[in-house]
LUMBARO-125025 format. One line per field, with one value per residue (C-alpha): residue in one letter; x, y, z; residue number from 0. Coordinates in steps of 0.001 Angstrom, whole numbers, plus 500000, padded with zeros to 6 digits. Layout:
N
residuo	[a;...]
x	[X;...]
y	[Y;...]
z	[Z;...]
num	[NUM;...]
***
This chain:
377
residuo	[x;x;x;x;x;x;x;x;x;x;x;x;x;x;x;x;x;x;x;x;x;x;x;x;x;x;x;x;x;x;x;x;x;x;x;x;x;x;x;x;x;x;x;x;x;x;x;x;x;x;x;x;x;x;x;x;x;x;x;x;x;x;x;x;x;x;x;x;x;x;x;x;x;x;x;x;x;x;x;x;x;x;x;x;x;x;x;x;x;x;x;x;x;x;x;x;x;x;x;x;x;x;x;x;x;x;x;x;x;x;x;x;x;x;x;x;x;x;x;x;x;x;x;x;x;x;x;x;x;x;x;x;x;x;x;x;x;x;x;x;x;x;x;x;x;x;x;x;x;x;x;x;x;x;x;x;x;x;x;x;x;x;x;x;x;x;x;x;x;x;x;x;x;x;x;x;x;x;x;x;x;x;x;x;x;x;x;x;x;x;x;x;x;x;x;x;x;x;x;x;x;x;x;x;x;x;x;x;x;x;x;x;x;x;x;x;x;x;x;x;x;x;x;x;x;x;x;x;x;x;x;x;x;x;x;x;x;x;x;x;x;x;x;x;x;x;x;x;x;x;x;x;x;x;x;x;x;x;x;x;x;x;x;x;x;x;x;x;x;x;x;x;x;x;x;x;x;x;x;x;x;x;x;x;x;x;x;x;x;x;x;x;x;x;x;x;x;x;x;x;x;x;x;x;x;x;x;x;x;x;x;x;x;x;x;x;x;x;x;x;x;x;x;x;x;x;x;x;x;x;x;x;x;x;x;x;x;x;x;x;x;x;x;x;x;x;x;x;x;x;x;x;x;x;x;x;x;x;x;x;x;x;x;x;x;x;x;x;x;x;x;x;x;x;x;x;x]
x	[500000;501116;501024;500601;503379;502831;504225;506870;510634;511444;511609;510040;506805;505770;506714;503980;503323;503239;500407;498531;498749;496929;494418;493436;493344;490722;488403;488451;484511;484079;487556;487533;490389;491462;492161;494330;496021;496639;497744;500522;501199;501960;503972;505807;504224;501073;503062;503503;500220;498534;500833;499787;496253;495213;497725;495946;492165;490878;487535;484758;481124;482822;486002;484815;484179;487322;489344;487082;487535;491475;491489;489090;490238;492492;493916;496294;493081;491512;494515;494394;491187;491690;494320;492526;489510;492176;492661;495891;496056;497490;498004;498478;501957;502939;504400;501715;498997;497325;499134;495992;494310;496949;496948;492962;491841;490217;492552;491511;493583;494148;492729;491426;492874;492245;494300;497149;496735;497626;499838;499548;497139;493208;490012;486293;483332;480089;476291;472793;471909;469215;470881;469563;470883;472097;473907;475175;476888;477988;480309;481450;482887;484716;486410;486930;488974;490438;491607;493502;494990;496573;494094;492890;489032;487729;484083;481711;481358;476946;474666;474518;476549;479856;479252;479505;482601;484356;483137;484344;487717;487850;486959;489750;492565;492812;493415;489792;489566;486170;485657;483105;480762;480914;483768;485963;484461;480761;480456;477418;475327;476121;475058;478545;480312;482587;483039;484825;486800;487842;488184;490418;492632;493174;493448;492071;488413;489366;487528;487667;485543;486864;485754;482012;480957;477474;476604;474770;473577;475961;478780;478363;478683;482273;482877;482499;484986;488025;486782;487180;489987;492234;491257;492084;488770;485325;483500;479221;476999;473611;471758;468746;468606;469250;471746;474267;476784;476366;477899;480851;481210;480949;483879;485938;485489;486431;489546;490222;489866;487739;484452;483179;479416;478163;475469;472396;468620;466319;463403;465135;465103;468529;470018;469282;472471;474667;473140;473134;476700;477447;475053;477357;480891;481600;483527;481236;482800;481846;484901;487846;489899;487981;489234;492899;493157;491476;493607;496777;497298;498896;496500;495039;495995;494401;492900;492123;488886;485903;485560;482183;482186;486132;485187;484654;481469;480469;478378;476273;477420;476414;472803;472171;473368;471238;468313;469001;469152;465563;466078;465734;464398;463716;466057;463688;462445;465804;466038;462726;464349;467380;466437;469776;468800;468380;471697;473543;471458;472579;476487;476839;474764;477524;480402;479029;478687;481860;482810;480822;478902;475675;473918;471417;468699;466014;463207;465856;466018;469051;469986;472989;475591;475025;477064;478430;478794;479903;482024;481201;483927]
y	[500000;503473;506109;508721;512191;513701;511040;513649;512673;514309;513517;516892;518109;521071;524491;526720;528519;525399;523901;527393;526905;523776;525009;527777;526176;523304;526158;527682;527053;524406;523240;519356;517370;515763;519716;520783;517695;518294;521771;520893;517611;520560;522971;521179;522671;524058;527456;527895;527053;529681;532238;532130;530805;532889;531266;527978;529019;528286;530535;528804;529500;530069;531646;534998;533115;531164;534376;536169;533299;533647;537007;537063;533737;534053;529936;530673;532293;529092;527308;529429;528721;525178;524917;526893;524423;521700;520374;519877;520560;518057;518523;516040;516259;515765;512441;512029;512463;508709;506821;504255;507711;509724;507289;507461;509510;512343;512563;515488;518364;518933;517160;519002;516397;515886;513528;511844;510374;506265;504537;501037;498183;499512;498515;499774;498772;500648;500125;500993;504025;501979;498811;496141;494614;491907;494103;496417;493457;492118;495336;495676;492676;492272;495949;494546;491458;493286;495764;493424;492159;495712;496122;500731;500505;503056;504304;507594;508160;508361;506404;502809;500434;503731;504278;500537;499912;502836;501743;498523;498984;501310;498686;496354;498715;499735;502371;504103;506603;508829;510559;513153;514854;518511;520657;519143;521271;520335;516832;515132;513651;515478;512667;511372;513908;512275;509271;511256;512887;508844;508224;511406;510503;506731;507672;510886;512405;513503;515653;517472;520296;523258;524389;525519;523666;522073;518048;518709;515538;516301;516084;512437;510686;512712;511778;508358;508027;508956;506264;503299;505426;505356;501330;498232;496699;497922;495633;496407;495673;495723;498268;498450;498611;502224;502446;504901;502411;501403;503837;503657;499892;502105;504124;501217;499248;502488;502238;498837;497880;494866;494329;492334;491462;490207;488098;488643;487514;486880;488480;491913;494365;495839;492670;493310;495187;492811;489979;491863;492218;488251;487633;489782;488568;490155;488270;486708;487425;485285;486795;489181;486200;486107;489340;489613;485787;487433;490683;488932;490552;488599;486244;487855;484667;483693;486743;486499;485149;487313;485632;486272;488255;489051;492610;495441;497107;500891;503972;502880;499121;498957;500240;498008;494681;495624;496054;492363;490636;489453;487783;488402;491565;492889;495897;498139;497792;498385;502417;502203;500794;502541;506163;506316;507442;504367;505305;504782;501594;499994;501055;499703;496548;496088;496386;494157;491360;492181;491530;488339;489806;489711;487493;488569;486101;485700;488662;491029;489753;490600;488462;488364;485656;482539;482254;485961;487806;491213;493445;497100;499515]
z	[500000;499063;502026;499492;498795;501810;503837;505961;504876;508324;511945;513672;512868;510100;511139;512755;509196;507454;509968;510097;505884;506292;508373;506412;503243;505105;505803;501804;501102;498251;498233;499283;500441;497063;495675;498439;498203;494827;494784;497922;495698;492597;494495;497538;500808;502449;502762;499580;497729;500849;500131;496114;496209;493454;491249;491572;491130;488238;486725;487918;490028;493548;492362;494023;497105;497773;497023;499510;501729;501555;502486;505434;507309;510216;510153;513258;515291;514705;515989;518979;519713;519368;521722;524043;524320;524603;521195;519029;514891;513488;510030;507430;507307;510448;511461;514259;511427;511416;508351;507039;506928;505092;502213;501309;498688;500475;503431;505884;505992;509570;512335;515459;518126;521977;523739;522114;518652;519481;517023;516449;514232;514643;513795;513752;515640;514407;514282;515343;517874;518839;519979;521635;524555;522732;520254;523261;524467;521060;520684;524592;524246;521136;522062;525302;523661;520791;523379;525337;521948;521770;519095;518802;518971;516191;516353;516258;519873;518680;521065;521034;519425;519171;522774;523985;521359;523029;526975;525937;524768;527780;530473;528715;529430;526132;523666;521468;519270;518928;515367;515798;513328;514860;516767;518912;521744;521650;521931;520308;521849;524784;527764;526242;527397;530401;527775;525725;528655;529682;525935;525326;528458;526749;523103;521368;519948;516490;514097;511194;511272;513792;516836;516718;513803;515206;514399;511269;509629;506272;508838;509407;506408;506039;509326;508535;505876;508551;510795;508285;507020;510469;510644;509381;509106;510022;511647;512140;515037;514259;511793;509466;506145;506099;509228;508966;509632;506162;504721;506900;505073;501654;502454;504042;500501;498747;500964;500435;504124;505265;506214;509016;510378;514123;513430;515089;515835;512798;514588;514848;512425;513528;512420;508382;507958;509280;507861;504193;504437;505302;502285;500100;501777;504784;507254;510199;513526;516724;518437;518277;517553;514269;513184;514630;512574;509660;509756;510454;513662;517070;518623;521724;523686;526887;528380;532027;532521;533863;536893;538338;541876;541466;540691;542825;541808;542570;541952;538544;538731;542242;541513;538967;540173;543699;542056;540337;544063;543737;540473;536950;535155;531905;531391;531109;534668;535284;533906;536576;539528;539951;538400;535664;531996;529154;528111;531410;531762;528379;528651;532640;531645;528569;530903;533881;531415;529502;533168;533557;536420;535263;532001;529080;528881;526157;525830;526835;530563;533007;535886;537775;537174;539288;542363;541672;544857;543979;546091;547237;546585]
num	[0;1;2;3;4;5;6;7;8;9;10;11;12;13;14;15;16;17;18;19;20;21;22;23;24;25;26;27;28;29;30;31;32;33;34;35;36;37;38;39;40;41;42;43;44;45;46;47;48;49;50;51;52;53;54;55;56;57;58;59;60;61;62;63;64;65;66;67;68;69;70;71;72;73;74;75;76;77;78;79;80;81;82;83;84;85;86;87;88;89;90;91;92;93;94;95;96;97;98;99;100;101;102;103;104;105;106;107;108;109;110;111;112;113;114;115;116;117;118;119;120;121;122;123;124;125;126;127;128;129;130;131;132;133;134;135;136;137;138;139;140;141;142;143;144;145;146;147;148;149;150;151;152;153;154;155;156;157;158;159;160;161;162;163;164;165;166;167;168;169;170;171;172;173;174;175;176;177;178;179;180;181;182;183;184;185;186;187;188;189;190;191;192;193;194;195;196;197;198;199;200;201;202;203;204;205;206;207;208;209;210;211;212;213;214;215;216;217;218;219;220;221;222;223;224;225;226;227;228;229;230;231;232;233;234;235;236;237;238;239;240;241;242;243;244;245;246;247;248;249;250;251;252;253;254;255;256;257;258;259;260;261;262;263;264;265;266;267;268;269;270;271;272;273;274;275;276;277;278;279;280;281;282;283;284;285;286;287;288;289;290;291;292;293;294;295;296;297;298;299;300;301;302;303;304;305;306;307;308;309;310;311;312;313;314;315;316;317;318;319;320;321;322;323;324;325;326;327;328;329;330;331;332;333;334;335;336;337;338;339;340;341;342;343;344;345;346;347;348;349;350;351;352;353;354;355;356;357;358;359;360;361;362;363;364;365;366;367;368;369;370;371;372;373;374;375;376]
***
């Protein structure tokens, strides 16, 4: 595989001009990824196509604009106020920039970074916002595993399936990544806000789009493309026909990167995605030994085994395996009993089975493990 031109040839990163270039010449309205890439490809640096944009515009509809564009923006006020709310630029020709994602077609510019960029083998776990318990679990898990496999956990940080990938790799010690669809300093949805602060202090949240840009619904399927684009493989849990995580597979296929599917119920309609994409050759995954084999990444070898009641449970975990002493419930009694929003519910149920603490049974039932006799912190 070709990294691309703009692979640096040096050790240090881009001079301060050469970053602010790049991040005024990602803000130029109606000038996409593949033409800055082009012009730097045609005259050597950042610096120098910014200095001379004019020189490189060609008559056209938004020729005005751009040139109006070049003139107003202030790239190293935008840098300022990205470091302010925490974030590093990373533009695409610094070393730290994520090579898979450097060498697809439409590379972002810059990236608006918090946390530290982690370097190493990843792969993507995506799927439905409204997951099922089942599918919740699916994704914990298998970023749980591929975490302890040294394995970067990719996803969109979005509710459901993104939020349980990233909880999940979390819980296993491991290393995530969040791509976001709006500025680094508004996270969407907001109730994820501490995940990202936990994901952030274990990886990075990465985005494109500078700081105030709100999650508009073009954002995402952009979004999606750096996602598959910083990973190996993309692997979906759960989805609809329609589910956005669908197009995610698109751009990992335009990328050349695999394409794996968690099987699920045939009575669910979040399982037609998945099962569409075994139908049309995606690898089935059981386990994150199925896609470290597939990938040709290190076995994960013998993780230590979730050991029911070895555990120390508190706050959230605590709530919810009390209100389980009596015996089984469906998990929506559950948001009932203990007062925590859906959200909460679904994540802390993920990680207590990742955990082996508690068990999903049929009709979306929860019961604690058998024999299990949790600790209080």
């Amino acid at each position: 595989m070709s990294f691309g031109p703009l692979q640096p040839e040096h050790l240090g990163p881009p001079s301060e001009a050469e970053v602010t270039a790049w991040m005024g010449l990602s803000l130029l309205p109606g000038v996409g990824a593949r033409t800055v890439r082009r012009w730097i490809q045609r005259a050597g640096s950042a610096e120098a196509v910014w200095g001379q944009l004019p020189a490189f515009l060609r008559p056209g509809k938004n020729h005005d604009e751009v040139l109006a564009a070049w003139r107003a923006l202030d790239p190293a006020g935008v840098i300022a106020e990205a470091e302010v709310g925490g974030m590093a630029v990373v533009a695409q020709s610094d070393p730290a920039y994520p090579v898979l994602l450097r060498a697809i077609p439409d590379p972002p510019p810059v990236l608006f970074v918090r946390g530290t960029l982690p370097a190493g083998p990843a792969v993507a776990i995506v799927g439905a916002r409204r997951a099922t318990a089942y599918g919740l679990a699916a994704a914990g898990r298998l970023a749980f595993d591929l975490a302890l496999g040294g394995v970067i956990v990719t996803s969109g940080l979005a509710r459901g399936i993104d939020g349980a990938a990233h909880q999940g790799a979390l819980d296993g010690g491991g290393r995530t990544v969040a791509v976001l669809g709006c500025g680094g300093d508004m996270i969407y949805p907001p109730e994820h806000d501490r995940l990202a602060g936990a994901i952030a202090a274990q990886g990075a949240v990465v985005t494109e789009l500078p700081p105030g840009a709100p999650p508009l619904r073009v954002h995402f399927p952009r979004r999606n493309r750096i996602i598959s684009g910083m990973s190996l493989g993309v692997v979906v849990v759960e989805g609809a026909t329609d589910s956005g995580a669908l197009v995610t597979v698109d751009c990992a296929l335009d990328q050349g990167r695999d394409v794996f599917a968690v099987p699920g119920s045939i009575f669910s309609e979040r399982s037609r995605a998945p099962h569409a994409l075994l139908r049309e050759g995606a690898r089935l995954v059981e386990s994150a030994e199925d896609i470290l084999h597939e990938l040709g990444l290190p076995s994960a070898g013998a993780a230590a085994p979730h050991t029911a009641g070895t555990d120390a449970a508190s706050g959230d975990d605590a709530t919810i395996l009390a209100a389980l002493t009596d015996g089984p419930r469906p998990l929506d009694d559950l948001m009932e009993l203990t007062g925590l929003p859906a959200g909460a519910v679904a994540a802390q149920v993920t990680l207590l089975e990742v955990r082996g603490l508690i068990q999903m049974l049929p009709g979306q039932m929860v019961m604690r493990t058998p024999g299990g006799k949790h600790r209080e912190a």
